[in-house]
C-alpha positions in Angstrom: 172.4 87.6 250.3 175.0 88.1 253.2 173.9 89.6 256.1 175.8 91.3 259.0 174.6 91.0 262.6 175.8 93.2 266.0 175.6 90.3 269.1 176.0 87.1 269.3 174.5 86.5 265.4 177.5 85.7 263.4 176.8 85.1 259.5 178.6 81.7 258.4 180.5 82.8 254.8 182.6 79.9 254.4 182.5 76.4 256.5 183.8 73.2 256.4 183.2 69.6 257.8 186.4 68.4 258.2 188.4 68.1 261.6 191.6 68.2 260.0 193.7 70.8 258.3 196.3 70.7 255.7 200.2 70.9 256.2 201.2 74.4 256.9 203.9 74.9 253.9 200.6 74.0 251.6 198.7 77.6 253.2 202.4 79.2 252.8 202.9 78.3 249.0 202.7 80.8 246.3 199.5 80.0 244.1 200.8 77.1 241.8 198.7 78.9 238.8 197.8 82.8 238.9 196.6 85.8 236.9 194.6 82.9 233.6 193.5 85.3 230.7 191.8 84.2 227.7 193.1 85.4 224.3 191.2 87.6 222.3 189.6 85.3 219.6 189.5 82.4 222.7 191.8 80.2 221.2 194.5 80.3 224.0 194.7 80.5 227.8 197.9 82.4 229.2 198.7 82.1 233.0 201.6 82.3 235.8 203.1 79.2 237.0 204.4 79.0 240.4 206.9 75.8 241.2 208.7 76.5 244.1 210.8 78.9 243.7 210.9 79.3 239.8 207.9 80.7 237.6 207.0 79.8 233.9 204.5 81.4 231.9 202.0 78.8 230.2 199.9 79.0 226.7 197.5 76.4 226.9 195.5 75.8 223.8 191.9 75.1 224.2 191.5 72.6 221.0 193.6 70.2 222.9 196.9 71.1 220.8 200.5 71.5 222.7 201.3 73.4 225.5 203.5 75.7 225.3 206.1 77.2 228.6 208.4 79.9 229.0 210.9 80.1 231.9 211.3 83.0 234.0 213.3 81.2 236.7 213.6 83.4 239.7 212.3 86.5 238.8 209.2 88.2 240.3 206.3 87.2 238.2 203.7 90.0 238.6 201.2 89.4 235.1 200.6 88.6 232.0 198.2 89.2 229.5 197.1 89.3 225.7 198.3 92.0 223.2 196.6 90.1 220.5 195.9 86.7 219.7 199.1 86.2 218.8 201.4 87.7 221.7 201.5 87.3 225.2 203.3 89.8 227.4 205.0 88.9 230.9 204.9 91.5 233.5 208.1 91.0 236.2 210.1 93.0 239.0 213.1 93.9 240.3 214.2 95.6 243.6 216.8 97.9 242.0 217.7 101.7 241.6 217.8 103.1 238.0 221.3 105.1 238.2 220.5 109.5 238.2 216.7 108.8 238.2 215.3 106.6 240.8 215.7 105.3 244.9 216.3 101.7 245.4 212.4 100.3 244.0 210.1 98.1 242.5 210.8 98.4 238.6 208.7 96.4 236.3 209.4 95.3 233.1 207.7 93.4 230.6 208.3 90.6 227.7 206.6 89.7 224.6 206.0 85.9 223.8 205.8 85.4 220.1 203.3 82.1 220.5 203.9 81.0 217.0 207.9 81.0 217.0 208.1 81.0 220.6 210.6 83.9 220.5 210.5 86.5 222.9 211.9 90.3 223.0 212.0 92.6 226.2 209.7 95.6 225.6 211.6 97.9 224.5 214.6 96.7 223.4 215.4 99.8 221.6 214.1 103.3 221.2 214.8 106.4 219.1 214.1 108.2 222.4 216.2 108.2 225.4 214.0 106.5 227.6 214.6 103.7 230.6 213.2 100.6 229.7 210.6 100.3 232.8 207.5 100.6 232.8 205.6 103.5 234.1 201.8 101.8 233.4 200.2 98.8 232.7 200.8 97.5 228.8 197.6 98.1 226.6 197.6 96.2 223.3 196.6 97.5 220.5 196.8 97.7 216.4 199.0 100.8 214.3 198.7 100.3 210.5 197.7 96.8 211.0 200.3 95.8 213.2 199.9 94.6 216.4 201.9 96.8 219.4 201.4 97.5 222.9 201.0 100.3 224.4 202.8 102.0 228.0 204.3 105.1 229.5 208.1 105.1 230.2 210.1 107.5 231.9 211.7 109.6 229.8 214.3 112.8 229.3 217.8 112.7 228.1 219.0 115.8 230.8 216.7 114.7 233.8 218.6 113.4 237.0 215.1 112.6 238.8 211.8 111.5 238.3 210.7 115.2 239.5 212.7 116.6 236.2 211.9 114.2 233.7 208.3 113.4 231.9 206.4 110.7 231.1 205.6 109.8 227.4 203.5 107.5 225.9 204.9 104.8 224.1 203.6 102.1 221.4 206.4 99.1 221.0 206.6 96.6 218.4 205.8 93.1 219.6 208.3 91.4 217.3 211.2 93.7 217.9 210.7 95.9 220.8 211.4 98.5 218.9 209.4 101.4 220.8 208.1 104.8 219.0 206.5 107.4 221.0 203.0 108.5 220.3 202.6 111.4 223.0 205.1 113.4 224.9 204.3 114.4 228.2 205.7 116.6 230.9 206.4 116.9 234.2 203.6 117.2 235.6 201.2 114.4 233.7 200.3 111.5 235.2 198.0 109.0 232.9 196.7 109.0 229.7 193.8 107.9 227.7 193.5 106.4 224.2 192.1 104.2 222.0 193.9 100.9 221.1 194.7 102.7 217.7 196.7 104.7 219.1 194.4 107.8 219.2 195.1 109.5 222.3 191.9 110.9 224.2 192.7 112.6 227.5 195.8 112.8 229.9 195.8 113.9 233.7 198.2 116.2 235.1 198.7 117.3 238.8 201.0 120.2 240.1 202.6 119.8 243.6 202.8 123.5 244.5 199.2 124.1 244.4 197.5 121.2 244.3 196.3 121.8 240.8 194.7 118.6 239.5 193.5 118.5 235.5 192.0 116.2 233.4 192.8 117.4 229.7 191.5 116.7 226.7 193.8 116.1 223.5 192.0 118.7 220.9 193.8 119.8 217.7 196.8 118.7 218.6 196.7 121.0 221.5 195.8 119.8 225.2 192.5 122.2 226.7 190.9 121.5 230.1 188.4 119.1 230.5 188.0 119.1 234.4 190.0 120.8 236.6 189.9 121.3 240.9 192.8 121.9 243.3 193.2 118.5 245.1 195.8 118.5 248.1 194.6 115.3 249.4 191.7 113.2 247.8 190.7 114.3 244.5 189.3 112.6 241.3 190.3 110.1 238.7 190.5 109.6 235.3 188.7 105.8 235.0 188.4 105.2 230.9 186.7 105.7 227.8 182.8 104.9 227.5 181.5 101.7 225.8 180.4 104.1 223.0 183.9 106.0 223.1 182.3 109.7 223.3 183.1 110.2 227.1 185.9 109.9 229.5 184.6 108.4 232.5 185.9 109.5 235.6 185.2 109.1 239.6 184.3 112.9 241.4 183.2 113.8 245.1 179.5 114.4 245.3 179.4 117.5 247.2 176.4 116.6 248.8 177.4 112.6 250.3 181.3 113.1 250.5 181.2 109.9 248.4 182.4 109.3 245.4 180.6 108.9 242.1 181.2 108.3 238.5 181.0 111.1 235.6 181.0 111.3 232.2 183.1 113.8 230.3 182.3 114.5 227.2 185.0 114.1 224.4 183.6 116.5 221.7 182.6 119.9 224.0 184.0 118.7 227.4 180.9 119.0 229.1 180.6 117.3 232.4 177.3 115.0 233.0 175.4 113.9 236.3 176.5 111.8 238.7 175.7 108.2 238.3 176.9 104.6 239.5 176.2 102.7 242.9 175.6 104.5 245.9 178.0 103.0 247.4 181.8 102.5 247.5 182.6 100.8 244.1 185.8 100.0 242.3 185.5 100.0 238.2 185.8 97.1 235.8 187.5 97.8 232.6 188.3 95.7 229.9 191.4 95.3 227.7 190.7 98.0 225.1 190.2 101.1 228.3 186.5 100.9 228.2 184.9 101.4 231.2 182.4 98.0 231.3 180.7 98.0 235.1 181.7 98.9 238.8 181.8 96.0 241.6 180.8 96.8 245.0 182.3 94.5 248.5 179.5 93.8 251.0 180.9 90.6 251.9 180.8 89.4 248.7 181.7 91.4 245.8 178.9 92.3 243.6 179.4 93.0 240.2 177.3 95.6 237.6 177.8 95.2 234.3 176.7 98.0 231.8 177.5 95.3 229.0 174.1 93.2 228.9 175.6 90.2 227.7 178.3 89.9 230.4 175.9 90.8 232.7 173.8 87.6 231.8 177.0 85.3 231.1 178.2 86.7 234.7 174.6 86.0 236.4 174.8 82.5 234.9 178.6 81.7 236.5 177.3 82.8 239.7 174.2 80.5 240.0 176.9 77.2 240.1 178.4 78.7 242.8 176.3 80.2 245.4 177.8 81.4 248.6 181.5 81.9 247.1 183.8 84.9 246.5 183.7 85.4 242.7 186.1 87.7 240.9 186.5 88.2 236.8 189.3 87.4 236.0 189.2 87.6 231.8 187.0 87.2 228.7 186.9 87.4 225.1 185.3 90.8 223.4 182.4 89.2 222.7 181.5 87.7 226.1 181.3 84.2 225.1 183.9 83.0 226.9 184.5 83.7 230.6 187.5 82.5 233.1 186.3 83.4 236.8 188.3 82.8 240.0 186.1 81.1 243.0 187.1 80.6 246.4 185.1 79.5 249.6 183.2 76.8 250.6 185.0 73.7 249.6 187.5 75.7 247.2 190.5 77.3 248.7 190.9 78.9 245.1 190.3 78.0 242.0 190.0 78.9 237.9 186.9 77.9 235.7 186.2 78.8 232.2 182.7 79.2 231.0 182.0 78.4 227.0 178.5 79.8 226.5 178.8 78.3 222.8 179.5 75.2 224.2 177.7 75.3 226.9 180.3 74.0 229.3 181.8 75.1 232.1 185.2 73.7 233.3 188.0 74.0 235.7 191.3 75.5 234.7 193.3 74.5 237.7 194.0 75.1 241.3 195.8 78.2 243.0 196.7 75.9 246.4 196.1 72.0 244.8 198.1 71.1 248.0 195.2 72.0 250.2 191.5 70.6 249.8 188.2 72.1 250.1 188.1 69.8 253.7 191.0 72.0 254.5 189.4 75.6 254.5 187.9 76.6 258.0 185.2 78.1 258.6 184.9 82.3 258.6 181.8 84.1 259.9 181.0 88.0 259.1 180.9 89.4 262.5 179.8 93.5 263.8 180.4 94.9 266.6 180.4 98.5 268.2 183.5 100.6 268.9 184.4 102.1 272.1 183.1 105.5 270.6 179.9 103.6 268.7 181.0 103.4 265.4 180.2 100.1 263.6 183.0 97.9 263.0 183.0 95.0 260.6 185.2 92.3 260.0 185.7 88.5 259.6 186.2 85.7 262.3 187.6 82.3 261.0 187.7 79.2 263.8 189.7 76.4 263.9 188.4 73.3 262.6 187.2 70.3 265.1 186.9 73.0 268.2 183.8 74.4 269.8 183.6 78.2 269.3 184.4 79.1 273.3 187.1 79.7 275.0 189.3 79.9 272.1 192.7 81.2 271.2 192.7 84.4 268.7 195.4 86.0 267.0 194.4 89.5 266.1 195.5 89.7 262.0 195.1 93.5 261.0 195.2 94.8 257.3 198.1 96.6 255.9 197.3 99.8 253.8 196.1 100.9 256.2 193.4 102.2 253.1 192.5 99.0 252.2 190.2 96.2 253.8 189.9 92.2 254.2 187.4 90.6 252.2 184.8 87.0 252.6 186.8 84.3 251.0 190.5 82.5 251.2 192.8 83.8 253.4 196.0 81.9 253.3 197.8 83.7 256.0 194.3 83.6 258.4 193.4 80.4 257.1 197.0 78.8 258.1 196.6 80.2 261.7 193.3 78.8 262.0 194.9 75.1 261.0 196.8 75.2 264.1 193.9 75.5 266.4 193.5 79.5 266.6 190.3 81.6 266.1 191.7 84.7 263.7 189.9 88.5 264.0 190.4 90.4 260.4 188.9 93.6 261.8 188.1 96.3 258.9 188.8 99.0 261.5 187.9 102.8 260.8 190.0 104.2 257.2 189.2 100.8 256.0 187.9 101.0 252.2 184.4 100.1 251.4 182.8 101.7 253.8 182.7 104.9 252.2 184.7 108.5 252.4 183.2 109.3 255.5 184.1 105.5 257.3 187.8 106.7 255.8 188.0 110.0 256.7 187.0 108.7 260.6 190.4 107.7 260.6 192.0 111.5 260.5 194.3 112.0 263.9 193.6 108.4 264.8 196.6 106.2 263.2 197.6 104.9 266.8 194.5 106.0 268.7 190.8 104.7 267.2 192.5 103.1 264.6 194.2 100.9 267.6 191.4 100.7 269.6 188.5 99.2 267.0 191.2 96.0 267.0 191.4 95.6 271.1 187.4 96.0 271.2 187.2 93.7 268.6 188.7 91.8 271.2 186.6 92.4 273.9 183.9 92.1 272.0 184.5 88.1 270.9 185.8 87.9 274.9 181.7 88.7 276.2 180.3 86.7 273.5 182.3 83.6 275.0 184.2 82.8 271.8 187.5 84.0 272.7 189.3 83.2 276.6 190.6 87.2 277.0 193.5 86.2 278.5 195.1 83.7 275.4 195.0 86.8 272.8 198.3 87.8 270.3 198.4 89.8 267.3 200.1 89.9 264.4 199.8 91.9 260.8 202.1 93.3 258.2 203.3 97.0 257.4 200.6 99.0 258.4 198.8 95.7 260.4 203.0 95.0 262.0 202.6 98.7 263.3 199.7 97.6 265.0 201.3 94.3 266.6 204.0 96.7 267.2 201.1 99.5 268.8 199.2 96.9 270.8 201.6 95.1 272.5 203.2 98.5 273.6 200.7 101.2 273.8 197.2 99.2 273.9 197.9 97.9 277.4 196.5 94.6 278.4 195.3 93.3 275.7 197.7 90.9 273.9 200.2 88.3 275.4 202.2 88.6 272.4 203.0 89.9 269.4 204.7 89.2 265.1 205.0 92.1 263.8 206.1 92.0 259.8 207.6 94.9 257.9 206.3 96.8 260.4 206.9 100.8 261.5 208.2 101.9 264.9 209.2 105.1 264.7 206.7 107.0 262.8 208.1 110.7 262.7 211.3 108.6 261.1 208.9 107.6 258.6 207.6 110.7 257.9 210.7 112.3 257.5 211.6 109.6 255.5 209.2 110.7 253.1 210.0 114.3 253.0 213.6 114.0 252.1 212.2 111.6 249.3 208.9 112.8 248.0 209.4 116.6 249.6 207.0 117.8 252.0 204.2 119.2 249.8 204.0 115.6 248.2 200.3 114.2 248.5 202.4 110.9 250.4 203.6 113.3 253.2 200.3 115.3 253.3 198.1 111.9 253.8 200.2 110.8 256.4 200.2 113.9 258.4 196.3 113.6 258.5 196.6 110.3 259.5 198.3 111.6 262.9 196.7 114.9 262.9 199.9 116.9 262.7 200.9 119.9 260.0 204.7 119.5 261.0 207.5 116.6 261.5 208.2 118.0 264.9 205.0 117.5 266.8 205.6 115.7 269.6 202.3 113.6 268.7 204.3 111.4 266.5 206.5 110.4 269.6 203.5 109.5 271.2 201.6 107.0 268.7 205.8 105.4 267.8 205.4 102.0 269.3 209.5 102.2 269.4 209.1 105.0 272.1 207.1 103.1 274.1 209.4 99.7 274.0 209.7 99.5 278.1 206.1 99.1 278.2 205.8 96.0 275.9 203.3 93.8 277.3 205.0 90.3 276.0 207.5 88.9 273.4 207.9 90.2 270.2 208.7 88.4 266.9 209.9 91.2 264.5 210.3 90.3 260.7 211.7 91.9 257.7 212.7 91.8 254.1 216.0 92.7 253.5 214.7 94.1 250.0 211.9 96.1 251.3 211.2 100.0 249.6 208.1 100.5 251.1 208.8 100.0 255.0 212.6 100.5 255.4 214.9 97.5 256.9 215.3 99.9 259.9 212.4 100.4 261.2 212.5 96.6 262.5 216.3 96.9 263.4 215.1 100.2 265.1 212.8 98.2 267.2 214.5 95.7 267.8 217.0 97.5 269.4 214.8 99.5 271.5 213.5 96.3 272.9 216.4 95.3 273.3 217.6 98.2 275.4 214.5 97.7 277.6 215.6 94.2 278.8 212.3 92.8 276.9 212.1 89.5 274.9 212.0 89.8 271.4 213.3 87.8 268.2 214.0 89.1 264.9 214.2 86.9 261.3 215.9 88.5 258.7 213.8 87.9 255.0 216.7 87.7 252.6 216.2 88.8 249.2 212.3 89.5 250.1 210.5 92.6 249.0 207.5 94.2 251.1 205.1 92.0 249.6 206.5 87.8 250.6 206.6 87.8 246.9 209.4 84.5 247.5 208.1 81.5 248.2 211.1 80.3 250.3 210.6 83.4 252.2 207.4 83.9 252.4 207.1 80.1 254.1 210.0 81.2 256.2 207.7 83.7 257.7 204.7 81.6 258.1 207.1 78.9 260.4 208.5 81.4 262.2 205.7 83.1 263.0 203.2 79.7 264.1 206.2 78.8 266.0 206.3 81.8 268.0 202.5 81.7 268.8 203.0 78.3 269.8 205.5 78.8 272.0 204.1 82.3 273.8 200.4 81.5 273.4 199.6 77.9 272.8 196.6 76.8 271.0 195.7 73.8 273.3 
């Protein structure tokens, strides 16, 4: 079991032997395989394959037959899975506006793979609906009068000139011909729905802007009645899926006592609400393939999983034992649990896929995410605590360079983006390629981090800019008294919400860092938020989160000024490395160029790379290794690791 210590006890997660690292393009590559699911009668593996800049989609049979692969070229691969045995369906995106409906976005669509003809169709191809052919949830497959289909929502509404007017219906689409029929029309206001993989819709949730109504209904008599219903401005509950036994709609509510966040079962014939249940501590749910709710999995370092199935619960316990002290994630399985493929990284694996055959008793490797990179070539990460300035625990990961005694040492400060997310024990490529060139890296999960429960996020209200900054620079100081770290070779660098804070510490955390990379990140957050109020409108849940996050009710509080590292560009403490991709919806282009030319204006040193073609996410290869050189080479330069 991993333990966390405060001090100078540091908990060893991941080590390595070897002195020498691995060339920095092989940490920078896309993962040569991604995303391996097993078909449903476990005949067939499907999985993403990366080859420089192209991607393919493979079917590999498992009786040794031929291997089958499917171009995509250049396209942004994002998934694939099974709709039956015999259909596989590629999930891809495009940076792209849909004309009188959508912003400049991510759109993803999705093709079938016939793997018996080898033809494919774009789902849909054709409707007897006005609809736009992009998907508006993950595909589902399924069977309708013995035919196999997938299921997804599309946006839909012939007279609708936004996404606010239109509605979103459910769809089912042949896999042969794309051909897509709709099985439930929605409206405005409903966001997911439920169903069975015969088509038999269950439940839908809707939420109304205005007053913050959020409803999970349930489809009765062809007529939808409420199920569960509160008014949720902010936080509020979710619908999760159906029950193993298909009589409930599970769902995730606030215990009113904890703050935290439990699951509930709904039930489908009177709609009455059960007790709480589930861990007792921050979880995400595991589903499987048909909506069926099948176990949560909790992150203390190493994710733990609990299955409610008993026999993936034993098949699971079983893959685990072989290898102790690694990050473990499910990744697929049949429905009958006799077949697992699980992705391992750690200790002597940078990443890899194994499938388990509990009929056969075997286990075996599927392939490599980074076969240019050895398990030699992984450095060593350690679990570290330490206390904030206020005295709230912080916890986070420290990786050190390989062949160097841990004192005295370099660090680069690498923050999280979300910022509701959190780092995690296990391969880091972006952490683990700094720590190749001779640099300790600090992944602090500072306060608003996830897994560490509602009340470790909500500690984050008002601070984006103030706490939030802060638990990084103590991290700091922290490493700097235990003797690790010399406090005076420090830089930091993150992307979006982790480039605001490069951005934030260099300028406002005085000090601290020599330097800074900032990527994607935000300068000028009241431009942001008024960003999002011309886009979403200001009663939007976006806008309302983000105001917490700053304390403020309006766009004009001068508090925004305050925590916008662009306002504070004459007080940058060193050089600044600003990147962007040109194709970013998330953080705009400008708020780098915005920057940039406020450093500029302050006489201070800063460079800027320009990501062509590159979305929010370095989802290029060519691009995303662009970044990687640029950025060593600026640490180099302004903060050298020997």
């Amino acid at each position: 079991m991993l333990k966390l210590f405060a001090g100078v006890a540091l908990t060893v997660l991941v080590s390595s032997s070897a002195a020498l690292a691995g060339p920095l393009e092989a940490y920078g590559r896309l993962p040569a395989i991604s995303d391996v699911e097993i078909s449903s009668d476990g005949a067939n593996l499907a999985y993403i394959a990366h080859d420089g800049g192209t991607s393919r989609v493979i079917i590999q049979p498992l009786n040794g037959g031929e291997v089958q692969s499917v171009d995509f070229g250049k396209v942004k691969m994002r998934g694939v899975m099974w709709a039956d045995p015999g259909h596989v369906v590629a999930e891809v995106s495009r940076t792209q506006a849909i004309e009188y409906v959508t912003y400049v976005g991510e759109q993803f669509q999705a093709t079938s793979i016939n793997i018996k003809t080898g033809a494919s169709v774009q789902i849909p191809k054709r409707s007897y609906e006005t609809i736009n052919n992009v998907l508006s949830s993950d595909p589902i497959g399924g069977v309708v009068d013995g035919k196999p289909t997938v299921f997804t929502q599309f946006y839909a509404g012939e007279e609708a000139k936004s996404w606010q007017a239109g509605r979103f219906d459910l769809y089912r689409v042949d896999l042969d011909t794309g051909i897509a029929a709709m099985v439930q029309m929605g409206d405005t206001e409903t966001g997911d729905y439920l169903f069975k993989t015969d088509g038999t819709v269950i439940a839908r949730t809707t939420y109304h802007r205005e007053n913050a109504r959020w409803a999970m209904e349930l489809r009765k008599n062809g007529k939808w009645v409420d199920g569960y219903v509160t008014t949720a401005p902010l936080d509020g509950p979710a619908m999760r899926g159906l029950s193993l036994d298909e009589k409930s709609v599970v769902m995730t509510i606030q215990d009113e006592k904890t703050g935290e966040y439990r699951l509930a079962n709904v039930s489908i014939a009177d709609g009455k609400l059960g007790e709480l249940y589930g861990p007792d501590q921050p979880f995400r749910i595991v589903s499987d393939n048909s909506n069926h709710v099948i176990g949560t999995v909790t992150d203390a370092g190493y994710r733990q999983y609990h299955f409610d199935e008993p026999r993936l619960a034993a098949a699971w316990s079983m893959i685990t034992s072989v290898f102790p002290g690694r990050q473990m994630t499910l990744q697929s399985h049949t429905p009958d649990y006799t077949k697992i493929v699980a992705y391992v990284e750690g200790t002597g694996e940078p990443g890899g896929y194994y499938l388990l055959d509990l009929t056969a008793k075997k286990l075996s490797k599927v392939g490599s995410a980074y076969p240019g990179l050895a398990g030699g070539d992984v450095a060593e990460v350690r679990a570290i605590k330490y206390a904030a300035g206020d005295g709230l625990m912080i916890e986070g990961y420290l990786t050190l360079p390989q062949g160097k005694v841990a004192k005295g040492l370099p660090l680069i400060v690498l923050p999280h983006g979300g910022p509701q997310a959190r780092d995690e024990a296990g391969f880091d490529w972006w952490a683990q390629a700094l720590a190749s060139r001779g640099y300790a890296v600090l992944q602090p999960n500072f306060r608003g981090s996830t897994g560490r429960g509602h009340g470790f996020i909500r500690a984050s209200d008002g601070e984006w800019g103030g706490k939030m900054q802060t638990d990084l620079s103590d991290g700091v100081r922290f490493l700097a008294k235990q003797g690790i770290i010399d406090p005076k070779r420090v830089c930091i660098t993150g992307a979006s919400y982790g480039g605001y804070a490069a951005l934030a510490g260099i300028t406002m955390d005085k000090g601290v860092y020599r330097c800074a990379v900032s990527v994607a990140g935000i300068g000028d957050v009241r431009q942001m938020i008024n960003f999002e109020i011309l886009r979403y409108r200001e009663e939007s849940p976006i806008v309302r989160h983000d105001k917490r996050y700053f304390g403020v009710t309006s766009a004009n509080d001068p508090k925004l000024d305050e925590r916008s590292p662009e306002r504070h560009a004459s007080e940058a403490d060193g050089p600044v490395l600003l990147i962007h991709g040109k194709e970013d919806t998330v953080v705009r282009y400008e708020q780098s160029t915005g920057m940039r030319r406020a450093l500029e204006k302050a006489g201070k040193p800063v460079e800027f790379v320009d990501l062509r073609e590159e979305d929010h996410w370095l989802s290029r290869e060519a691009t995303r290794q662009q970044m990687l050189s640029a950025t060593v080479t600026f640490l180099e330069k302004n903060n050298p690791p020997n």
